[in-house]
Structure formats: C-alpha cells, structure tokens
Backbone as XML, in Angstrom:
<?xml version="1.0"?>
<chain id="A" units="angstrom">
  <residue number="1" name="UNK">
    <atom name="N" x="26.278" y="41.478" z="185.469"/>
    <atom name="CA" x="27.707" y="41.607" z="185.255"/>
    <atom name="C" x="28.141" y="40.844" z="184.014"/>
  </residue>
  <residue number="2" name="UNK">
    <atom name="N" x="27.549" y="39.833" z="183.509"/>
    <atom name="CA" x="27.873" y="38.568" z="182.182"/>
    <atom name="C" x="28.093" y="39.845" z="181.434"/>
  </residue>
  <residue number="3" name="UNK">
    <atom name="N" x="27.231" y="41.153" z="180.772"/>
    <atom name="CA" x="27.195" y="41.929" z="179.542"/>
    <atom name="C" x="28.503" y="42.952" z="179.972"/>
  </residue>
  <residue number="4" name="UNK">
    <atom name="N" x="28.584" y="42.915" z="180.961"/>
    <atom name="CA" x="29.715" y="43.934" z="181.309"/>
    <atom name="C" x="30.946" y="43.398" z="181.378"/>
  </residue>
  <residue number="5" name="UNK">
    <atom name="N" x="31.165" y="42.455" z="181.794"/>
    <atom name="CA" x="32.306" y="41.201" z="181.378"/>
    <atom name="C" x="32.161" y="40.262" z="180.081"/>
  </residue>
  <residue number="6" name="UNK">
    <atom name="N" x="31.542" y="40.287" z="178.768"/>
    <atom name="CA" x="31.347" y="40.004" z="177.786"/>
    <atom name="C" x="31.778" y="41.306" z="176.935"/>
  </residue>
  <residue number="7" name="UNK">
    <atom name="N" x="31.497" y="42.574" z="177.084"/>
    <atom name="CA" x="31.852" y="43.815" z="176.534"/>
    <atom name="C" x="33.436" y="44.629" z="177.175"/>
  </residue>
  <residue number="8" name="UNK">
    <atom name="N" x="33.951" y="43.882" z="177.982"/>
    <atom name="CA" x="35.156" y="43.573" z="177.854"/>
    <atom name="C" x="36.154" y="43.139" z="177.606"/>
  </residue>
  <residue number="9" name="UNK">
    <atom name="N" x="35.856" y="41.291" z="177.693"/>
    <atom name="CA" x="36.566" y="40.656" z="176.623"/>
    <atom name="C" x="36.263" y="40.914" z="175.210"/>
  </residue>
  <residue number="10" name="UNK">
    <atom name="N" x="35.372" y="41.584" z="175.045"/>
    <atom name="CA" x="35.135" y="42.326" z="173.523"/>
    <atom name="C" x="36.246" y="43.270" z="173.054"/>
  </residue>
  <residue number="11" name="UNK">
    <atom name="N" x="36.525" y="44.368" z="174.010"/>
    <atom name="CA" x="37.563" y="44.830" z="174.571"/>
    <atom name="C" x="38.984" y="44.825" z="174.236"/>
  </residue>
  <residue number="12" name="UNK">
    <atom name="N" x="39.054" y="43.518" z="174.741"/>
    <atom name="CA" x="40.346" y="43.033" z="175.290"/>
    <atom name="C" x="40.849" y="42.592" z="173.723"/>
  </residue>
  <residue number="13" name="UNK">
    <atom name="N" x="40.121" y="42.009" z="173.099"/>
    <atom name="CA" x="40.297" y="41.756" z="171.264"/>
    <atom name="C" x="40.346" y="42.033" z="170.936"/>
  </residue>
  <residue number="14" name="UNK">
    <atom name="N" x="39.621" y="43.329" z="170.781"/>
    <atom name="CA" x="39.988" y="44.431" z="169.605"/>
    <atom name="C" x="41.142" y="45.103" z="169.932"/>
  </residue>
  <residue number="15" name="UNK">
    <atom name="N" x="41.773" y="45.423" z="171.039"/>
    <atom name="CA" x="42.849" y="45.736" z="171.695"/>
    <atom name="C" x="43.758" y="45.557" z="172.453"/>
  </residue>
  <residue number="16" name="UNK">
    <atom name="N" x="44.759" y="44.356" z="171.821"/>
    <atom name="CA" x="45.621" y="43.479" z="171.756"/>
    <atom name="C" x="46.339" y="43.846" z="172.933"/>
  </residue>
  <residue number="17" name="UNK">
    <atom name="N" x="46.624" y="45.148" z="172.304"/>
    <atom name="CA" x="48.138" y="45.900" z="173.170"/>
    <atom name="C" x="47.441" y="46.526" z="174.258"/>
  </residue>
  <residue number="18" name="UNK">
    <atom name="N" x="46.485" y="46.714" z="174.923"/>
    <atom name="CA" x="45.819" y="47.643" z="175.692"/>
    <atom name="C" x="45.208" y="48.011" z="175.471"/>
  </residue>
  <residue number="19" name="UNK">
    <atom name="N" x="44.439" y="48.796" z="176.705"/>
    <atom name="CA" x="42.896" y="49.583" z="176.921"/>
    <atom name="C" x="43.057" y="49.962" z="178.300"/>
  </residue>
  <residue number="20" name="UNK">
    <atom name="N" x="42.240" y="51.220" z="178.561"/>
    <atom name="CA" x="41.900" y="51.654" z="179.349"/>
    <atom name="C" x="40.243" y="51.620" z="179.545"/>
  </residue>
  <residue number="21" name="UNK">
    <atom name="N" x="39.595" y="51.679" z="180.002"/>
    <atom name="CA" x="38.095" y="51.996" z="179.991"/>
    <atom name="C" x="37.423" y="52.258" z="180.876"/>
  </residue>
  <residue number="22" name="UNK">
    <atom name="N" x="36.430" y="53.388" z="180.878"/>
    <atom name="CA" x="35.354" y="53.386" z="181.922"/>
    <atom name="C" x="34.036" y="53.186" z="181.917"/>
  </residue>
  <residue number="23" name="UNK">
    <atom name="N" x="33.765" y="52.211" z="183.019"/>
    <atom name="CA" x="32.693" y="51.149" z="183.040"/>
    <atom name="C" x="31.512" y="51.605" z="182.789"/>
  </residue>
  <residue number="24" name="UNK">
    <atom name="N" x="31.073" y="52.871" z="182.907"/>
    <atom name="CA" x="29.935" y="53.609" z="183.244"/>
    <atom name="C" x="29.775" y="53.907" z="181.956"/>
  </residue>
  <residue number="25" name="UNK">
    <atom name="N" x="30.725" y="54.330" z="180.942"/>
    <atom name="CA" x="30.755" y="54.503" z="179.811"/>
    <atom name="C" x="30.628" y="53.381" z="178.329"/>
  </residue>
  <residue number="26" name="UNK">
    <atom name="N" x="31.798" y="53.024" z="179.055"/>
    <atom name="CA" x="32.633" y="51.964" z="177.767"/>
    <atom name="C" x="33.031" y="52.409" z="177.039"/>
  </residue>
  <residue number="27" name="UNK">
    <atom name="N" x="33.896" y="53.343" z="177.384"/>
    <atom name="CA" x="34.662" y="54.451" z="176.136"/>
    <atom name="C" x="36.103" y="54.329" z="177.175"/>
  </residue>
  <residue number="28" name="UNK">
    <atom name="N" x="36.576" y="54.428" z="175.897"/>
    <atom name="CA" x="38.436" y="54.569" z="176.159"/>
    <atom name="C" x="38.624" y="55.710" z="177.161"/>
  </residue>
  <residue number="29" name="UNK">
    <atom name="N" x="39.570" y="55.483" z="178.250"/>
    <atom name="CA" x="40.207" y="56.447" z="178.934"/>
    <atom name="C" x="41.540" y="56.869" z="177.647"/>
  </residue>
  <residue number="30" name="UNK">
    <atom name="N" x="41.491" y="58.799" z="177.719"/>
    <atom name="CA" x="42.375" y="59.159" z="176.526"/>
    <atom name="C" x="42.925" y="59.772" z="177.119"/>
  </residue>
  <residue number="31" name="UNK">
    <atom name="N" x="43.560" y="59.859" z="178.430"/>
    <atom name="CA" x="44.352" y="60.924" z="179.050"/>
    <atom name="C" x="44.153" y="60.368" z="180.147"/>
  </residue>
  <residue number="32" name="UNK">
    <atom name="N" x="45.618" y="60.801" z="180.967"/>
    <atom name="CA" x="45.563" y="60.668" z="182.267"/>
    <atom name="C" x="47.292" y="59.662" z="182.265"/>
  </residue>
  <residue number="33" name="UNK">
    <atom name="N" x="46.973" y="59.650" z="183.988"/>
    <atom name="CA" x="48.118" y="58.354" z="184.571"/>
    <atom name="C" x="47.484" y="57.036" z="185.214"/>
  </residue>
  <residue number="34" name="UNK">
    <atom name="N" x="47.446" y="55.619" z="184.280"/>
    <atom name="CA" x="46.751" y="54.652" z="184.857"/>
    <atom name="C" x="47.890" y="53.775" z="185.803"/>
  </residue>
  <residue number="35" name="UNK">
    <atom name="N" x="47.408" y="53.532" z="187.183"/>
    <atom name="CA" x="47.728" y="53.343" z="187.893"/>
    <atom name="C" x="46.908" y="51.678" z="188.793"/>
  </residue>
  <residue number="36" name="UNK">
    <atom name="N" x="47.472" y="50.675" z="189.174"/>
    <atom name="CA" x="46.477" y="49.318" z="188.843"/>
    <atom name="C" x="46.156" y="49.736" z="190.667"/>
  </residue>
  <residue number="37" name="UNK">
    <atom name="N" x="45.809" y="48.665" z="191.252"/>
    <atom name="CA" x="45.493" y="48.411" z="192.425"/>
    <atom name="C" x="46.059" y="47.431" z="192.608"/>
  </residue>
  <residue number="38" name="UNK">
    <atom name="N" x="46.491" y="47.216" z="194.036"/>
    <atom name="CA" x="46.842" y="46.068" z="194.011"/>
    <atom name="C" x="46.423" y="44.601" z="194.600"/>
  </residue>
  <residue number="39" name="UNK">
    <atom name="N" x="45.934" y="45.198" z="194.876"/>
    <atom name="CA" x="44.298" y="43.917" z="195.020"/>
    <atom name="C" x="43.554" y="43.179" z="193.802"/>
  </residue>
  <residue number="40" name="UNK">
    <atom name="N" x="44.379" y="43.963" z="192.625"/>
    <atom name="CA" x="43.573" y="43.296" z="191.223"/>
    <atom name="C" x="45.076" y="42.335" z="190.521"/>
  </residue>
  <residue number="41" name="UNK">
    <atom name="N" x="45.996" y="42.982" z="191.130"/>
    <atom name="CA" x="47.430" y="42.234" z="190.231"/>
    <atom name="C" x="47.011" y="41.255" z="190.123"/>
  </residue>
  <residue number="42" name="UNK">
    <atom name="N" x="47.869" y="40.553" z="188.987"/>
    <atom name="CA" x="47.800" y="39.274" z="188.519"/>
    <atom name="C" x="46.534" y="38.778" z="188.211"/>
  </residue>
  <residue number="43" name="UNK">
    <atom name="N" x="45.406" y="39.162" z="187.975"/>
    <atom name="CA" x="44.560" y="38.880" z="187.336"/>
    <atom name="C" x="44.155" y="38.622" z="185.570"/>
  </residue>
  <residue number="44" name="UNK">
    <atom name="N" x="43.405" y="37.237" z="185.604"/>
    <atom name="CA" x="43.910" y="37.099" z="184.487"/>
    <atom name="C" x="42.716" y="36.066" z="183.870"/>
  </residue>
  <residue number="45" name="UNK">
    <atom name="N" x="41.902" y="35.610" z="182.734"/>
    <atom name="CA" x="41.157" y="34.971" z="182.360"/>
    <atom name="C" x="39.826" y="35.643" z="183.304"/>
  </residue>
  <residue number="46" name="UNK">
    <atom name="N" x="38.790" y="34.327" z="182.730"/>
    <atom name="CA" x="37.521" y="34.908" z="183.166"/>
    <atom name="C" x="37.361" y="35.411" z="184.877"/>
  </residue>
  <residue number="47" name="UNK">
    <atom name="N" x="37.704" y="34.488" z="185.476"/>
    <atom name="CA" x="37.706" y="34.785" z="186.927"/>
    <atom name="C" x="38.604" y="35.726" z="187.856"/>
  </residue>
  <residue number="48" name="UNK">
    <atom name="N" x="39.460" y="35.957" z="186.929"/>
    <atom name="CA" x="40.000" y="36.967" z="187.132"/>
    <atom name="C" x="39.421" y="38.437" z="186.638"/>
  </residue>
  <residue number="49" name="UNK">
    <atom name="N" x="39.163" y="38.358" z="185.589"/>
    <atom name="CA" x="37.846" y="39.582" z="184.893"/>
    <atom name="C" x="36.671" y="39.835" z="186.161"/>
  </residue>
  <residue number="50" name="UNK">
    <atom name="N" x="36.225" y="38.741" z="186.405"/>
    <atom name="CA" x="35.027" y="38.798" z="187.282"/>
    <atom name="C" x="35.659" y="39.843" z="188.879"/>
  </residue>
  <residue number="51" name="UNK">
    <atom name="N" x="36.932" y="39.219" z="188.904"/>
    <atom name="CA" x="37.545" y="39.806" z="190.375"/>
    <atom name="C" x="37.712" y="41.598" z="189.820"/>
  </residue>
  <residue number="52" name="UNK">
    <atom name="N" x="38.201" y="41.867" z="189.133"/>
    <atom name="CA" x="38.703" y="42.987" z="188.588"/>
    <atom name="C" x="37.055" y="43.992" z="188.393"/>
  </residue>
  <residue number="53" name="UNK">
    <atom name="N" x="35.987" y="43.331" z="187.577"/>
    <atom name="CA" x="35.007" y="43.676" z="187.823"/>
    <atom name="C" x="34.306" y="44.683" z="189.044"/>
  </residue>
  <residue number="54" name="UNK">
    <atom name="N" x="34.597" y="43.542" z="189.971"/>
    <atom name="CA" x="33.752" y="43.394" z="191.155"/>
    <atom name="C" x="34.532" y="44.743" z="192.143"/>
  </residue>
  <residue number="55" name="UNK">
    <atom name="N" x="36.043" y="44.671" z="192.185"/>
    <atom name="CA" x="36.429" y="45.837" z="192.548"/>
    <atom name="C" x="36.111" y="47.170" z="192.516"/>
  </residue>
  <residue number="56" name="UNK">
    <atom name="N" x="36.625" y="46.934" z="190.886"/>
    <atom name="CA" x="36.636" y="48.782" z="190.063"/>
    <atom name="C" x="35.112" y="48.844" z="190.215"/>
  </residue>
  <residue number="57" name="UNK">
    <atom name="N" x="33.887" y="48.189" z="190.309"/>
    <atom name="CA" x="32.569" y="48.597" z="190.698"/>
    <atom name="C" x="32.578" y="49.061" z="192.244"/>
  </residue>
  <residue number="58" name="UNK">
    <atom name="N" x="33.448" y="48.825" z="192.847"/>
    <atom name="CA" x="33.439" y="49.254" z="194.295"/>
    <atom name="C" x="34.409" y="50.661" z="194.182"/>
  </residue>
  <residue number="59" name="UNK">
    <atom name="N" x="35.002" y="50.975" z="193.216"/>
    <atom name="CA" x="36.298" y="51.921" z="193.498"/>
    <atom name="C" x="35.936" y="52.839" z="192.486"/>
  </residue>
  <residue number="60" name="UNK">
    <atom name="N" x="36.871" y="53.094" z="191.382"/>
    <atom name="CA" x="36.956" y="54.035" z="190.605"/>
    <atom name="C" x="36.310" y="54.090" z="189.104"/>
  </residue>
  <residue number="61" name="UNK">
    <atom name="N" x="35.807" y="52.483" z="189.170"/>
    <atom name="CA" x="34.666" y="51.997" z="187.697"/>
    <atom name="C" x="35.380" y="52.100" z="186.843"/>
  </residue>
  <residue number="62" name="UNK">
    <atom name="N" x="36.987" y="51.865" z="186.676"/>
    <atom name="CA" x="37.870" y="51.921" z="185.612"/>
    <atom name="C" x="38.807" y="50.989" z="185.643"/>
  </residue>
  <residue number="63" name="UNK">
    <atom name="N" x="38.586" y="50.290" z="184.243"/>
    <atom name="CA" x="39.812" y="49.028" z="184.352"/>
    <atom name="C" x="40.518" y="48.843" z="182.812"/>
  </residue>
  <residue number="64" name="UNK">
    <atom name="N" x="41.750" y="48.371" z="183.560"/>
    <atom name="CA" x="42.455" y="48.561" z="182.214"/>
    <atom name="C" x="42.832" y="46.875" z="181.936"/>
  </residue>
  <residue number="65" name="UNK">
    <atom name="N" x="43.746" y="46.525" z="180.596"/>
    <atom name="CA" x="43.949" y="45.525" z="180.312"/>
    <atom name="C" x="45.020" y="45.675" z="179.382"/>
  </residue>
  <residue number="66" name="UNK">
    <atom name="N" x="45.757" y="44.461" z="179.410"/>
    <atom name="CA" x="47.190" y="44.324" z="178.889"/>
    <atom name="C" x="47.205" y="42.692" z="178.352"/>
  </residue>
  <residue number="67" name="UNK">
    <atom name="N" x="48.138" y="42.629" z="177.249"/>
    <atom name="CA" x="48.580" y="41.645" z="176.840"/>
    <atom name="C" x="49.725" y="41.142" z="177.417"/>
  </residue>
  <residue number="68" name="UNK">
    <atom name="N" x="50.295" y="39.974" z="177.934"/>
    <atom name="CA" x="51.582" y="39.585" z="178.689"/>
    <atom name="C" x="52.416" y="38.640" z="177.721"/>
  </residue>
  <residue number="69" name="UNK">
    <atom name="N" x="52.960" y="39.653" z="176.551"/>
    <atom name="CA" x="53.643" y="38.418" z="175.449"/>
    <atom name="C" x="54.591" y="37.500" z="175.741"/>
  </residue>
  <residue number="70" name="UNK">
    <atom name="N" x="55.232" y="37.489" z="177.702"/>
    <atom name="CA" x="56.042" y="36.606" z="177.834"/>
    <atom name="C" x="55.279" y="35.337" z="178.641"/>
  </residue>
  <residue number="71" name="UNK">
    <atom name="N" x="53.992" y="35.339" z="178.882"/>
    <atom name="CA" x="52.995" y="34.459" z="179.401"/>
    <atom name="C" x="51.859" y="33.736" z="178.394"/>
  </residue>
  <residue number="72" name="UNK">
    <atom name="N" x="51.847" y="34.930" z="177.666"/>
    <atom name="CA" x="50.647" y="34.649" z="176.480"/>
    <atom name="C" x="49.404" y="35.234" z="177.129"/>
  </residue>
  <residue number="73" name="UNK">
    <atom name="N" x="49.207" y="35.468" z="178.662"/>
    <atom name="CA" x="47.992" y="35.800" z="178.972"/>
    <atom name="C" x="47.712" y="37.162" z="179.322"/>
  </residue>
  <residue number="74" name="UNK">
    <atom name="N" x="46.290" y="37.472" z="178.983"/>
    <atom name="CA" x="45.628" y="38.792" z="178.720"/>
    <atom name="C" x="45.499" y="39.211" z="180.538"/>
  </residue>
  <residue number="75" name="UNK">
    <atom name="N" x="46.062" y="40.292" z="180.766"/>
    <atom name="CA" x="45.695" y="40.581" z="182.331"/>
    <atom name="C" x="44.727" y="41.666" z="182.304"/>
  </residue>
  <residue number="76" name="UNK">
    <atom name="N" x="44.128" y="41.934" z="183.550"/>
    <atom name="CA" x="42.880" y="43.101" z="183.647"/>
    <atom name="C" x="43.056" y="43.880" z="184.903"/>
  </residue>
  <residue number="77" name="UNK">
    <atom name="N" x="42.905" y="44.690" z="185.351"/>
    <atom name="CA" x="43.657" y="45.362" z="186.159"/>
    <atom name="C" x="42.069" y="46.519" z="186.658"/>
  </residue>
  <residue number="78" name="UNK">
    <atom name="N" x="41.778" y="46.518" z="187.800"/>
    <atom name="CA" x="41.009" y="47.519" z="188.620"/>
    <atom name="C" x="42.000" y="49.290" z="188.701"/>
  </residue>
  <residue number="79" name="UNK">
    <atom name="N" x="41.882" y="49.991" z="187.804"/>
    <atom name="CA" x="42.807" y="50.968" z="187.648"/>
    <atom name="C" x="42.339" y="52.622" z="188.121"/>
  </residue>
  <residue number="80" name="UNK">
    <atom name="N" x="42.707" y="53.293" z="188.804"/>
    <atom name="CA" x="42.344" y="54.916" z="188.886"/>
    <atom name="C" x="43.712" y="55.605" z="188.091"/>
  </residue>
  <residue number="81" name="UNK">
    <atom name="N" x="42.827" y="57.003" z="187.903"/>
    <atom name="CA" x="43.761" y="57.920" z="186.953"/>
    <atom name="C" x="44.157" y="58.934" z="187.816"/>
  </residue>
  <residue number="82" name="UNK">
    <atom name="N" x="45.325" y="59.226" z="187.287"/>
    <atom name="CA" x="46.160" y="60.526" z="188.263"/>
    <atom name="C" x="46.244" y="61.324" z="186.797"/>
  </residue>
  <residue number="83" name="UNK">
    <atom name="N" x="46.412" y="62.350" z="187.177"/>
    <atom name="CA" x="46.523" y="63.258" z="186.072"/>
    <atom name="C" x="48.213" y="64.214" z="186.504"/>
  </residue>
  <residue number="84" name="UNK">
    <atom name="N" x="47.980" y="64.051" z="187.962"/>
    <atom name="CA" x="49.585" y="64.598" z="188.239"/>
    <atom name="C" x="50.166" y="63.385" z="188.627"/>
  </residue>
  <residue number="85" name="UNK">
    <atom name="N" x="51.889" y="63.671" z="187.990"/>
    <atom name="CA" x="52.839" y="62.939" z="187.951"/>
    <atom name="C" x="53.291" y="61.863" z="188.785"/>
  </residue>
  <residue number="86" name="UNK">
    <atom name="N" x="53.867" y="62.927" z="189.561"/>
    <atom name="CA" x="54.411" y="62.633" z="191.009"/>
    <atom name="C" x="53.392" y="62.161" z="191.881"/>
  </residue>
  <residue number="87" name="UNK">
    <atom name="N" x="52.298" y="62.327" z="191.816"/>
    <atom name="CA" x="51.300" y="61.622" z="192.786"/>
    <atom name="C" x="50.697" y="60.038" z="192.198"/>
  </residue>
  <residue number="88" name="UNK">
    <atom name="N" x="50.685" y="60.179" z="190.725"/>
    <atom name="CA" x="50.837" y="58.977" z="189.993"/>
    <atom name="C" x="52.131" y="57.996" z="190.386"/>
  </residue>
  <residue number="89" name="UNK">
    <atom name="N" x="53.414" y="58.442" z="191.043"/>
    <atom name="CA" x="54.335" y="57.630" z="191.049"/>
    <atom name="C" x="54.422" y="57.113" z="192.412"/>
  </residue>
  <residue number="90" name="UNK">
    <atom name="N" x="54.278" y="58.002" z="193.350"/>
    <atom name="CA" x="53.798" y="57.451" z="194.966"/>
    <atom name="C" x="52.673" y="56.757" z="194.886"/>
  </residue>
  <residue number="91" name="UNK">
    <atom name="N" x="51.241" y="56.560" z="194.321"/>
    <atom name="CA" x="50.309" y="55.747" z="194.099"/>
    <atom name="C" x="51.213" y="54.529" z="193.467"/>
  </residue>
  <residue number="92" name="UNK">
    <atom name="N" x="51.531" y="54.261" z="192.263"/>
    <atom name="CA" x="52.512" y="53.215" z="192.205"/>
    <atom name="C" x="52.877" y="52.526" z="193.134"/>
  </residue>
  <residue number="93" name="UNK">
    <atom name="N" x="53.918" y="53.196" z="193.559"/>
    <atom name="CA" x="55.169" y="52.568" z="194.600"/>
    <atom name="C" x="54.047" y="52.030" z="195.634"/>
  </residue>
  <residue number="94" name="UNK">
    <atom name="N" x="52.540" y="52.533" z="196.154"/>
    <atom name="CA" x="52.392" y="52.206" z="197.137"/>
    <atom name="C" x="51.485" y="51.136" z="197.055"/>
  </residue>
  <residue number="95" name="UNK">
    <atom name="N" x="50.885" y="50.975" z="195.482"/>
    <atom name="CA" x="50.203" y="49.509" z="195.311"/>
    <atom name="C" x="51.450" y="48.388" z="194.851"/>
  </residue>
  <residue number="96" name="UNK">
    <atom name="N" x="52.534" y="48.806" z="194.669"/>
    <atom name="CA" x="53.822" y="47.758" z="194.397"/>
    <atom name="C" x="53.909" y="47.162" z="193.296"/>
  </residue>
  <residue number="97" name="UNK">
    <atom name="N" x="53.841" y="48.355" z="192.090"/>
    <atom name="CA" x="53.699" y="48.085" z="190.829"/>
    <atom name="C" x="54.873" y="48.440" z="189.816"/>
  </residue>
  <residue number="98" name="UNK">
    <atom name="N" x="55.366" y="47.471" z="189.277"/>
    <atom name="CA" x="56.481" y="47.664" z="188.382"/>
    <atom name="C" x="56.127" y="49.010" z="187.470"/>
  </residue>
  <residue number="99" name="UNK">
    <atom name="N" x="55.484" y="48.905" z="187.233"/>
    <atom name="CA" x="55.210" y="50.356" z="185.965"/>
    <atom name="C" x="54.090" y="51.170" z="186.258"/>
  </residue>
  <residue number="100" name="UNK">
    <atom name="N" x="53.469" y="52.225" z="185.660"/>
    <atom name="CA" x="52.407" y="52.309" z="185.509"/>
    <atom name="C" x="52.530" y="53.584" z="184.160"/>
  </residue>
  <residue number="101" name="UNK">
    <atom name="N" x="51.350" y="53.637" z="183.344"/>
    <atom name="CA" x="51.081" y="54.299" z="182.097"/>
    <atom name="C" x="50.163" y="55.481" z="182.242"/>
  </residue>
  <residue number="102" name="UNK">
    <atom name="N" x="51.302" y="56.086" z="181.535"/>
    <atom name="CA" x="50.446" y="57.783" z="180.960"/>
    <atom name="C" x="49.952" y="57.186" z="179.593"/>
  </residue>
  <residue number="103" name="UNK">
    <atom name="N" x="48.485" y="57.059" z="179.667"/>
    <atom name="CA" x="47.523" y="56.949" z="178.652"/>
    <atom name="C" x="47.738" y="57.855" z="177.229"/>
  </residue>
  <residue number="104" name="UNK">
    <atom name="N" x="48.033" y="59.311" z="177.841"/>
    <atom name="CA" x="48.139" y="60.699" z="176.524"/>
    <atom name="C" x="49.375" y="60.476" z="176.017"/>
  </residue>
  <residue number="105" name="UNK">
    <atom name="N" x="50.257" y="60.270" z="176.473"/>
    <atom name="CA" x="51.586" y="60.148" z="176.014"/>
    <atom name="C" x="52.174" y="58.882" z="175.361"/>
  </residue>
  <residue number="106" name="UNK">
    <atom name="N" x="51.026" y="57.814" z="175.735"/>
    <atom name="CA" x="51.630" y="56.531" z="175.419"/>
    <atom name="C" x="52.807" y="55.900" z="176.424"/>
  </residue>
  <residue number="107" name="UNK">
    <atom name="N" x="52.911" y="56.245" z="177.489"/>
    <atom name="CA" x="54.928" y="56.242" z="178.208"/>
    <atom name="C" x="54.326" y="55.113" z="179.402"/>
  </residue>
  <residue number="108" name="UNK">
    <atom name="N" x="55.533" y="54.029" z="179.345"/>
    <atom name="CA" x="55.438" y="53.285" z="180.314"/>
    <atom name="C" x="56.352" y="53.820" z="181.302"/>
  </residue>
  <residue number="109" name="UNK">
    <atom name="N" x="55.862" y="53.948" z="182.443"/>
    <atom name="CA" x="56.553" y="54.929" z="183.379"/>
    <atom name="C" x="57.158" y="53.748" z="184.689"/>
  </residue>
  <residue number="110" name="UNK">
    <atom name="N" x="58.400" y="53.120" z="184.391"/>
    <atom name="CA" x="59.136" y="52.041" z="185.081"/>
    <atom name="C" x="59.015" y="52.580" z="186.699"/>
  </residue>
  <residue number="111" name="UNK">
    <atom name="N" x="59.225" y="51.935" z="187.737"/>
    <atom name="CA" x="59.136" y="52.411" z="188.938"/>
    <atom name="C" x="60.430" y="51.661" z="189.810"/>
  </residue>
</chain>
C-alpha cells in the first residue's frame, strides 16, 4: 500500500484543485458523478490517506481528493461514480454530503 499511497500524494500535488482516480489504473476519472462515502469524510493527511485507501480497496477502487482553502488541508475521499443524476443526488443525501461533483462538466452540485 506505501507505492499506492505515495502515487497519490503524488497526485494530490500535481493537482491542487482536485482529482478523481482509479486505483487499478491511476488514471483520472473524466466523466461521471463523484459521490464520497461517508465513512471516508473528513479524512485528511497520511492516516487519513491510509483510511481512504483501505476502503475504496474494499468498495469501488476510486478516490478522489480536494484542497480545503479554508483549513489549508488536502482531504481524500473513498468515492463511486453515478453517471445518472438523480441517483447521484439520493446517493449524496444518503452518505450526508454537502456537495458532490460531475467530473465532465466540472459542476459542484450543492445538496
């Protein structure tokens, strides 16, 4: 797990503002609706990476990451993709997530 959590915070640098990614890959998610879990919220630094890890290897092998410019800290998030809308927004509401992002569109989708 060190190279797979080392090639994320790799990640996470080159892409200040966000990322999507899948683990199996390590290529950008370019489409879709990312949606966190909520078992990964608030995760944040290494041990938090490690938690986020350890999930999305149990779930959907996709995790995303965000910058928090009113904290300063980088969060990581255990994430699955919806590709329809409305099922993207009930997934939301039901992990209890302020937002969640359409990847293709760029759109933070408030909840």
């Amino acid at each position: 797990m060190t190279s797979l959590l080392e090639a994320i915070q790799v990640m996470a640098e080159q892409n200040p503002g966000g990322f999507t990614v899948d683990l199996t890959t390590l290529k950008k998610v370019t489409r879709g609706i990312s949606v966190a879990y909520l078992e990964t919220q608030d995760s944040f630094g290494d041990e938090g990476l490690k938690r986020v890890l350890e999930h999305a290897e149990k779930h959907e092998k996709t995790v995303g990451g965000w910058l928090n410019e009113d904290d300063g800290y980088f969060y990581y998030d255990s994430v699955k993709i919806y590709f329809d809308r409305e099922e993207a927004i009930r997934a939301g509401r039901e992990n209890k997530q302020i937002a969640i992002f359409d990847i293709g569109n760029l759109e933070l989708i408030k909840l």
